[in-house]
N, C-alpha and C positions, 0 to 999 in steps of 0.2 A: 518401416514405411513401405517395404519392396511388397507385402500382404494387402497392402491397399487397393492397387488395382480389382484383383482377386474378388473381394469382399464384396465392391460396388457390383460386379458381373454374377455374380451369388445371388445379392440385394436383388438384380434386375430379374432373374431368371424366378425364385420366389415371388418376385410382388406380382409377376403376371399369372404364376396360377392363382393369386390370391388377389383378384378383384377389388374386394372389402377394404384391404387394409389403406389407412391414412397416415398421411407422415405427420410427425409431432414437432416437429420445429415450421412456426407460424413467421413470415416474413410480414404481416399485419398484425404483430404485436404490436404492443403500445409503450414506449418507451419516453424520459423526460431528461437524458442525460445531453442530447443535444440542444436544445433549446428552451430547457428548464420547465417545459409546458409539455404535457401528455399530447405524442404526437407517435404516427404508425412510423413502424422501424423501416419499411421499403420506403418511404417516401426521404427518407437522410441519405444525403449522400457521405459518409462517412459511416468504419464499421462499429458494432458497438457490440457487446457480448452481454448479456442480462445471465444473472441468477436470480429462480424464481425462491419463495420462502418455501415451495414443498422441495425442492431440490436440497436446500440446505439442510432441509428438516429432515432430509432421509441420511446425509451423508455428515449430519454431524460434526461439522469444522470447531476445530479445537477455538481459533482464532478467528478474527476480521481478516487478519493476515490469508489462515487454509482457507478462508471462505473465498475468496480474490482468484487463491490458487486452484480453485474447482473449475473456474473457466475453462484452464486447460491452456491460457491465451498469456496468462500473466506470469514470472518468474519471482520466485518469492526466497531473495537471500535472508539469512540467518547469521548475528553475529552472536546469539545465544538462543537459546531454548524460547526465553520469554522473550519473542521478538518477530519480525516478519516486517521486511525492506520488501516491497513491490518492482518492479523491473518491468517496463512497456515500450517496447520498439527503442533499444539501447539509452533510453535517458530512466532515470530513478528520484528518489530522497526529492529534494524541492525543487526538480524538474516536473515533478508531476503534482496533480489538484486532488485533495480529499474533498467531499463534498457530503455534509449527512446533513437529510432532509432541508435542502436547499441555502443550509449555513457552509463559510469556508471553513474547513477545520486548520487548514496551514497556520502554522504561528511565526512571527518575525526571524525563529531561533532555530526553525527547521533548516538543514544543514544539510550539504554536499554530500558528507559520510553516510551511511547506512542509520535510516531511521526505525523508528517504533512506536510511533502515535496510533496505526492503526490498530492496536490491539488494545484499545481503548474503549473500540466499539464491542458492543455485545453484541455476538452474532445470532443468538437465540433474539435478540430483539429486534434483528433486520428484518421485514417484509418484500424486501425487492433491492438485488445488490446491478447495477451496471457500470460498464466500463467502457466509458468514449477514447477511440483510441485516434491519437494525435492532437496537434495545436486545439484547445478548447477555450481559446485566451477571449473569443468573442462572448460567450456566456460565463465566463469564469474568472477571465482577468489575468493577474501576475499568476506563472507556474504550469499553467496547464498546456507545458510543448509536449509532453511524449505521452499527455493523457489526461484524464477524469476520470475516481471515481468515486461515482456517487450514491449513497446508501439511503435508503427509505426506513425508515422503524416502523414500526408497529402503530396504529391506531386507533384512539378508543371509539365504537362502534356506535350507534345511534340509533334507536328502536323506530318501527315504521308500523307496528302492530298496536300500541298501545299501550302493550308491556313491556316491563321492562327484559331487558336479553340479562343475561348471565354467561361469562363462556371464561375460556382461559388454559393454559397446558402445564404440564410438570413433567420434570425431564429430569431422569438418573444417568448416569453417562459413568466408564469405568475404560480404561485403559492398560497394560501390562508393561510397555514399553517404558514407564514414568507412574505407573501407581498412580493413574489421574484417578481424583474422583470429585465428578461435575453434579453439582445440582443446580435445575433450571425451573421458576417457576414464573409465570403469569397470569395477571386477573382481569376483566375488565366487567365494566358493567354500563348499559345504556339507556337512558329515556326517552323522549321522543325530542329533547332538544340538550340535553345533557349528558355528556360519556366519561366514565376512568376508566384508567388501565393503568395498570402498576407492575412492574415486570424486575424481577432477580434473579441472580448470577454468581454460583460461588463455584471455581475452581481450586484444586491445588495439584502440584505436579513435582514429582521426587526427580532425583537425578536423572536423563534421558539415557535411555540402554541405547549404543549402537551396536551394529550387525556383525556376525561373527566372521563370514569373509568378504576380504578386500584389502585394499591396504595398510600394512602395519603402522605406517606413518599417520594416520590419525588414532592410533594408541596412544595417550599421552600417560606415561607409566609409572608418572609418581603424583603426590598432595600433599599441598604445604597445608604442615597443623601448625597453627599459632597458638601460642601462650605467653603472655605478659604476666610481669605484676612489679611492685617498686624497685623489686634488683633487674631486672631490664627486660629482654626482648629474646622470647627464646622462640623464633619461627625453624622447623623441624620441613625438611625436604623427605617423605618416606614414599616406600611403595606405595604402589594403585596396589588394593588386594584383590579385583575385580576391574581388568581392562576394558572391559566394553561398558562400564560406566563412566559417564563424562561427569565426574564432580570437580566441581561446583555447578548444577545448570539446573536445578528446582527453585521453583517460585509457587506463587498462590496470586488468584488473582478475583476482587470481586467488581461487580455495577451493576447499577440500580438505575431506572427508569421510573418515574411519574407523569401522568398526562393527564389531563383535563383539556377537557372538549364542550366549547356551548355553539350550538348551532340558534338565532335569535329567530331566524326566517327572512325572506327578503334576499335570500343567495349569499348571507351574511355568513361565514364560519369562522371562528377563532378557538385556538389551540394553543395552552401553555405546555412546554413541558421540559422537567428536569431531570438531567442527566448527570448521574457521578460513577468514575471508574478509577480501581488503584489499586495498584500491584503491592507483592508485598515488594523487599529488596530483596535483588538478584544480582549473579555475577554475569559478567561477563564472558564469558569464556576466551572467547578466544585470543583474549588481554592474558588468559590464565596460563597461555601457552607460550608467550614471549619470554625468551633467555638471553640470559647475560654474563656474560662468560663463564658460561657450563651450568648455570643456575638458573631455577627460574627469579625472573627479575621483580614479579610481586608476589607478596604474603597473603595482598587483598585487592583487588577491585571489583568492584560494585558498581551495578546502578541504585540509588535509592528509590524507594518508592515512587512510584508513575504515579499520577494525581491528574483526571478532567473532569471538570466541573464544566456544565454549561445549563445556562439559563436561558430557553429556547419560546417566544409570544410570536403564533405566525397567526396572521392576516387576512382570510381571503373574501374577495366579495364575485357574485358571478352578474352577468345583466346590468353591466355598469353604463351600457348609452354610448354616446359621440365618443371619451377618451378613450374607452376600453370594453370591453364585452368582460375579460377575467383580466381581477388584480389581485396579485398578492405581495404580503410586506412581513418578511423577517427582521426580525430584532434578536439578537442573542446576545450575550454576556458570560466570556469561557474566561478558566484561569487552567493555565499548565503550568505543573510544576515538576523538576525533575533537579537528579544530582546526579553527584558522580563521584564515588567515594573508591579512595588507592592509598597503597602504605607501601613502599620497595620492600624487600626479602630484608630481613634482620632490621631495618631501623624503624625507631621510634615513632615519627612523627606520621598519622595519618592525615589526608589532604581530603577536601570535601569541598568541594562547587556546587551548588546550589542555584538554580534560576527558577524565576518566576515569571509568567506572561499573562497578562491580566487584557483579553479580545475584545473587543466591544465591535459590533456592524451591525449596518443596515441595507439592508438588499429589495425594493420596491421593481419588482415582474411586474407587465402588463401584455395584453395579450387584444389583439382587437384583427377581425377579417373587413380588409378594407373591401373586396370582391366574395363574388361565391369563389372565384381561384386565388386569394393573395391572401395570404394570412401574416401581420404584424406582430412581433415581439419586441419589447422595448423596455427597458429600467435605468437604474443607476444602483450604485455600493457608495458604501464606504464603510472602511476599514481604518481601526487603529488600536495599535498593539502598543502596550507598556512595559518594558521587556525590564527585571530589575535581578542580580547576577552578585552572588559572594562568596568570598573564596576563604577558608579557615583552617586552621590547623590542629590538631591535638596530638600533645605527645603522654600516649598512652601506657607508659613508666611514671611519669612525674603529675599528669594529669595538665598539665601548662597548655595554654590556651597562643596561639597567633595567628597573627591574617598571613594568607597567602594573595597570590594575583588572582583575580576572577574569571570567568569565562567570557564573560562579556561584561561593556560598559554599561551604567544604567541608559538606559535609550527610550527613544519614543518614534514609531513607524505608522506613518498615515497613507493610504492609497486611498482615492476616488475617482468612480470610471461613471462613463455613460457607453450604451449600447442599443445597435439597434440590428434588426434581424428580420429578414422577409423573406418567403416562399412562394414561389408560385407554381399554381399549377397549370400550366400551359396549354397545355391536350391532355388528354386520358391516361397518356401514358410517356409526358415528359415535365419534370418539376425541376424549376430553378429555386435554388437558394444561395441567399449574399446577406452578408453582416460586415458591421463595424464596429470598433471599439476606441476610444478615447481613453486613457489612465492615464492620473498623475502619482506620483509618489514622492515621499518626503522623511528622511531618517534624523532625528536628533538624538546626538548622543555627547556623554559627558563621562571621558575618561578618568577624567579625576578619582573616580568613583573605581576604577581595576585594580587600586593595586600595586601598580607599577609604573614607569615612567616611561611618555610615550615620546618620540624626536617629531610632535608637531604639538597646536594648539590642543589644551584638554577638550574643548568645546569645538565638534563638528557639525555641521548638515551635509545634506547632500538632496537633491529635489531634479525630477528629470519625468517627462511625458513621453508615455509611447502610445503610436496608433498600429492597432491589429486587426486585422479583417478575415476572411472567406470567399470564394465562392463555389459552387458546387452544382451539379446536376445529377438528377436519375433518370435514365432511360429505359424503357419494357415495352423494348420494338415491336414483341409477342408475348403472348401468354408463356411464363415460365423463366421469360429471361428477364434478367436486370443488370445493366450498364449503370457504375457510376463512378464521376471523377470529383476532385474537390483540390482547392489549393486553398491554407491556411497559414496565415502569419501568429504568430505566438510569441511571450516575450517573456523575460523573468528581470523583474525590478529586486536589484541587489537587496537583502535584509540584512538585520543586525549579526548574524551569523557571518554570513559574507566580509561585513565591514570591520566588526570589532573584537572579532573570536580569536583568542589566545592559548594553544590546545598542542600536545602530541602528536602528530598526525599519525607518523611511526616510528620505529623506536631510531633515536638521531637528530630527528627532525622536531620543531615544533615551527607551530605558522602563528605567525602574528598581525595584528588589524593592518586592514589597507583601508581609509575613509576616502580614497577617491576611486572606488569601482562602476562603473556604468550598465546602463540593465544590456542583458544579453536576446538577442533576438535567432527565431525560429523559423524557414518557409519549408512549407512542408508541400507535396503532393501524391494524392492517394489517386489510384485506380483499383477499381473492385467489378467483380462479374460474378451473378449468382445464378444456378440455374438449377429449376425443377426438373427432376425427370423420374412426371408421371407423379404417380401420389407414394410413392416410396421411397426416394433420394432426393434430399438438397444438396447442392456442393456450392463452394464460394472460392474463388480466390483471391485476394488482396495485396498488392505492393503497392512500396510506398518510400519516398526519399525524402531526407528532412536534409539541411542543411543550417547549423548552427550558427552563428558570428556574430564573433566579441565577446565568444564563449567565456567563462570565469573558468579560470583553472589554476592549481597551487604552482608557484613557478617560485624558485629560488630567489632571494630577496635581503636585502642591506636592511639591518635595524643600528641607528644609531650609527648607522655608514660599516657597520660588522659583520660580516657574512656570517656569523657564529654567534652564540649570546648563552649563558650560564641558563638551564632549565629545570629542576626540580632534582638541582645536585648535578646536573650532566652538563658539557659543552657541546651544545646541539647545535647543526647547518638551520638556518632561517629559512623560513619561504613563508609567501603573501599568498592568498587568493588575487588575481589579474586578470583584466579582461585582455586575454593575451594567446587565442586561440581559434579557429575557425573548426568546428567537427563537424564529420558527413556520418548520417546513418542511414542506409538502407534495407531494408527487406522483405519478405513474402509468406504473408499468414494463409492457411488452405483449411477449411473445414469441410467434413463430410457426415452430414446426418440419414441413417438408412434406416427403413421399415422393412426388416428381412419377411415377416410374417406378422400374423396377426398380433403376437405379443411379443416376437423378437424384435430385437434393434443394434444398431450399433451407429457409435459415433468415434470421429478421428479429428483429432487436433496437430496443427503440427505450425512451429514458426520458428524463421530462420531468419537471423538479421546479421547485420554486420558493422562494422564503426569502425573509423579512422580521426583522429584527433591531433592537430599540430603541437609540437615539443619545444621548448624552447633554445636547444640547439637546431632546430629547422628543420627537423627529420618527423615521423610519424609514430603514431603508438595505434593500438587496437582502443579503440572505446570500452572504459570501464565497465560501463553499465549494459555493453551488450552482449548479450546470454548466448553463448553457444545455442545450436539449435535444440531445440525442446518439444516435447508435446505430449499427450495424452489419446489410448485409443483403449475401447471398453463395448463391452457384448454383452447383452442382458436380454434376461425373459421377465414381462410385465404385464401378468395378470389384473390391474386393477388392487388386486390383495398380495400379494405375493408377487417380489422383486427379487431377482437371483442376476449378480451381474460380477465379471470377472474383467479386470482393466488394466491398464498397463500407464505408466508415468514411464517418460527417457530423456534423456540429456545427450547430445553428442559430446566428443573431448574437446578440451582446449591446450591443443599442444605450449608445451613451451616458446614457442615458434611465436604461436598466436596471442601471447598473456598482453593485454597490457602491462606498461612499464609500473605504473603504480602498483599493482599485483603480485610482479616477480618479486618485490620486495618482501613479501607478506609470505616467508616458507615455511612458518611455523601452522598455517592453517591448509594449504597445499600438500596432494602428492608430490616426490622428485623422480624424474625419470633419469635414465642412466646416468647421465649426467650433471644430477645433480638440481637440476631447474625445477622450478614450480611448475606446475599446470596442473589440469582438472581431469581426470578421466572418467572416460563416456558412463554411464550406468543405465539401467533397465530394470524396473522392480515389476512385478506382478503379484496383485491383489485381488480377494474373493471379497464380495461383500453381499447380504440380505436382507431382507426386510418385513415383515410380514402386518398387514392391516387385521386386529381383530376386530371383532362387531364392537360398538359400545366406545370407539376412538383410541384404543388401547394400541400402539405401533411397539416393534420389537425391532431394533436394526444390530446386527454383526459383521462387523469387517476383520479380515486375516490382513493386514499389510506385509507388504517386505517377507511375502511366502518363503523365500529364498534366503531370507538371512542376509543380505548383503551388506556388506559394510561401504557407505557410499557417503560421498558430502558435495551437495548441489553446489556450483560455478560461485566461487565470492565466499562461500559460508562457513562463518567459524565453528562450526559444532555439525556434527557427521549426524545424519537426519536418525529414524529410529531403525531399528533392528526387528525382525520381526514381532509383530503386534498385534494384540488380540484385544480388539477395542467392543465393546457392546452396549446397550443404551435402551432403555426403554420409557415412552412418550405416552400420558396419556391425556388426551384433548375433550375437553368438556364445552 
């Protein structure tokens, strides 16, 4: 970051012999992550980071996950290969709102721990990725304290000629790192009031290589082979013959996309479309690295196959009169299914959990300017999740079949909000914005149904309102500058994961349901300053303090009045999820976009956050989920046809010092420094990438990642990222 100064005084001294050149990052883009309505990015007071679909398109993200991580803004832990946990201003997992094309994708069962819903998305079928940072709970509801975000798909096109259009791409994709080999294609077709598009996705990915230097400690130097049959269980502990391969960490992964578009006239448009995504199974990793006395402690864990379905009928009408000028109304209908399949080293019985969550909502946006300055947004949700959870056993010597405990009870999770959201624009060059939000929530659950025997009634609810608001302004005293502040309340209404989740957390421990948890609330406030200077540099700075309370957090816990309790063969310590917490996050994002020359450029990302969290001995911990500081800086020449750019990803370290307490626990995915402690050490990779446009739509992109070989594994993450990689791909768009 000490180069930075440097670069901008370079920037300045080029752009002035070059008159001509324009800078490329537009503060009157148009953005809809803050108020769900197509609305300019200067006029939010709050910051928001967009990927557009040709960025993606040129840079190729493996995942929804890399796609998030292309901002530069977002930290994307990994607890295996097939995965990608988002990290935003120190909160994560169901602190933060998934949003595609204006459905919630959060399900009741999304979890504290490190998730992976997002790679669900097809990122070949995103047209527009943003990311609202901080409380979004007025447009968005439960979840959204440390963010939003929200993904646009593709849509099918509508002829204005007469004829009909024809268009669509195909996309071959190859990687060295993992043996990827992706194929991408879509079709669409339009008339003058009827459109499809159809869009697929087929990945698969071998074991991830990591990099040759860096620390030996993520060498993990042996693999368990299994083999059963009726004389019993012969699991074999052997060499890695090849230590920079992480096996078990290969998957495959496909989705598919359908859309039908009728436009009727009259400012009428309605749009079906269905969505299916499903991995194959994959391991775990960094379950694969857990030992027990000198051994590794499993034969096998797995995730099962990922499964989303969604049935997505949206709505819109424009020129609606007195209630509204634009409405729209989503309806969807999702089902997630996931499992979780383990077997201990040498014994018999494999365990397998299984949920199921069957979403049903409806989301009614309206949009009306009550003035030429005051523009109204206003809806209501509702949500409800059917959350249903079984837990089985086989012993695969004998083939005997038995229940184990479930992950969760069967249950049922209702939310419904109302909201309302206004702007004004004052003067020329001052706009207020304020919102409000109403939610209620309501969890029924019926333990009967786990498994196991719980020390309260089988039969819970639990039901609680919360109101969450904003206010904000932008100011642009002068041409070039922009002043803005915002204060946001945000909340998170406990779900079935929270309440009734029965799980390892780590190895000792397991946590079991707490039915009287209460939602946790969020006040956040941003200050943000952008300024132009001249038509060749943007710069922005942003800080921002959140202050959590009645945070949920796992705390030690009496089952049955037993501090301890027999778990899947072990005598494990108990702990609950509790609202039993108060946490502070603060920190300061800085972006720098520059037009060195006519076809040069360069952009610098960099965010630094910090987090403190109460313990329940009365002392402090660092905040889980907040990243060391991070960021992304990259130099490119951009001809129009030819893109030549060289970048750089970094992490700073996270001493032992600094781990949170939850973390230090976790040293089988950690470096140790002399002494023995977990912590993360800083890394720096530098990467080439190209691109070339031929005539006729034909695109060539190549990237060198990890030039350097470096053996590296980002803050949180069970599996060491890749090793030097020679990724290549070629697009051709009709």
């Amino acid at each position: 970051m000490k180069n930075i100064p440097l670069l901008l005084l370079l920037a300045i001294a080029l752009s002035r012999a070059n008159a001509q050149n324009t800078l490329s990052v537009d503060l009157h883009e148009i953005v809809i992550s803050s108020s769900r309505w197509c609305q300019e990015r200067e006029m939010q007071p709050v910051k928001i980071a967009r990927i557009e679909f040709e960025e993606s398109n040129v840079y190729n993200p493996q995942t929804a996950a890399d796609l998030l991580g292309l901002t530069g803004e977002v930290f994307i832990q990994k607890s295996q290969y097939g995965g990608g946990s988002p990290m935003i201003r120190g909160f994560a997992t169901n602190r933060l709102l998934y949003s595609i094309d204006g459905v919630r994708m959060n399900s009741a069962i999304f979890r504290a721990g490190n998730i992976q819903n997002v790679i669900s998305i097809d990122p070949f079928a995103v047209s527009g990725t943003e990311v609202l940072f901080g409380p979004g709970a007025v447009s968005y509801g439960s979840d959204a304290i440390g963010g939003a975000m929200v993904f646009t798909t593709l849509s099918p096109r509508l002829s204005s000629s007469g004829k009909p259009v024809l268009y669509g791409s195909v996309t071959a994709r190859t990687a060295t790192a993992s043996n990827e080999m992706t194929l991408h294609a879509h079709a669409g077709a339009g008339w003058g009031r009827w459109g499809l598009l159809t869009s697929f996705s087929r990945s698969s990915f071998d074991d991830l290589e990591q990099g040759r230097h860096g620390p030996a400690k993520y060498i993990m130097p042996y693999m368990v082979v299994s083999d059963y049959n009726k004389e019993g269980v012969f699991d074999r502990v052997v060499e890695n013959g090849d230590v920079r391969r992480q096996s078990p960490s290969g998957y495959s992964q496909m989705n598919f996309m359908q859309k039908l578009r009728y436009a009727p006239g009259g400012g009428w448009n309605l749009e079906y479309a269905f969505h299916f995504s499903r991995t194959s199974e994959y391991a775990r990793y960094d379950r694969h690295q857990r030992m027990r006395d000198g051994m590794p402690r499993y034969a096998e864990w797995n995730y099962g196959p990922q499964k989303w379905i969604m049935n997505h009928l949206s709505v819109e009408h424009a020129y609606g009169g007195f209630i509204y000028d634009s409405l729209r109304v989503n309806l969807a209908l999702q089902r997630f299914e996931e499992s979780r399949i383990s077997r201990d080293l040498g014994k018999p019985v494999r365990e397998t959990q299984r949920e199921k969550v069957d979403a049903c909502s409806v989301n009614v946006d309206l949009l009306k300017s009550l003035t030429d300055g005051m523009v109204l947004t206003y809806g209501a949700e509702y949500v409800q999740n059917n959350v249903h959870s079984k837990g089985s056993g086989l012993n695969v010597v004998t083939g005997e079949r038995s229940v184990v405990a479930s992950r969760y009870p069967t249950a049922e999770w209702y939310s419904i909000g109302l909201y309302a959201q206004a702007e004004w624009h004052v003067t020329r060059r001052l706009n207020l914005s304020a919102g409000l939000r109403y939610n209620h929530y309501r969890i029924e659950s019926d333990f009967s149904t786990a498994g196991y025997e719980v020390p309260f009634a089988p039969r819970q609810s639990a039901a609680a309102g919360s109101v969450s608001g904003n206010v904000g302004l932008n100011w642009r005293p002068v041409s070039g500058w922009l002043f803005r502040i915002n204060y946001a309340r945000g909340f998170r209404a406990p779900n079935v994961d929270d309440m009734g989740k029965l799980f390892d957390s780590v190895d000792g421990c397991v946590t079991v349901p707490n039915p009287s948890l209460e939602p946790e609330y969020a006040d956040n406030i941003e200050v943000g300053v952008a300024k132009h200077f001249g038509s060749f540099l943007e710069a922005s700075v942003t800080a921002y303090y959140t202050r959590l309370d009645n945070a949920i957090v796992r705390r030690d816990w009496l089952f049955n009045g037993k501090p301890t309790m027999p778990y899947q063969g072990t005598e494990c310590r108990v702990q609950a999820l509790q609202n039993a917490a108060v946490a502070n996050v603060w920190g300061v994002q800085v972006t720098a976009d520059a037009r060195l020359a006519r076809s040069l450029y360069a952009k610098a990302r960099a965010s630094w956050q910090r987090g403190r969290e109460e313990l329940d001995n009365g002392g402090t911990s660092p905040s889980r989920h907040a990243a060391p500081m991070f960021g992304t800086f990259s130099l490119g020449y951009d001809n129009g046809r030819l893109c030549v750019e060289a970048y750089s990803s970094f992490q700073a370290e996270c001493s032992a010092g600094d781990m949170p307490e939850e973390e230090k626990e976790k040293t089988e995915i950690y470096a140790l420094d002399a002494n023995g402690n977990a912590y993360s050490p800083a890394w720096a990779t530098f990467n080439l990438r190209a691109s070339y446009k031929f005539a006729r739509g034909l695109f060539i992109n190549v990237t060198l990642e990890n030039v350097a070989d470096r053996r590296y594994r980002p803050y949180s993450c069970g599996i060491s990222a890749p090793g030097r990689n020679f990724t290549a791909s070629m697009t051709y768009i009709f």
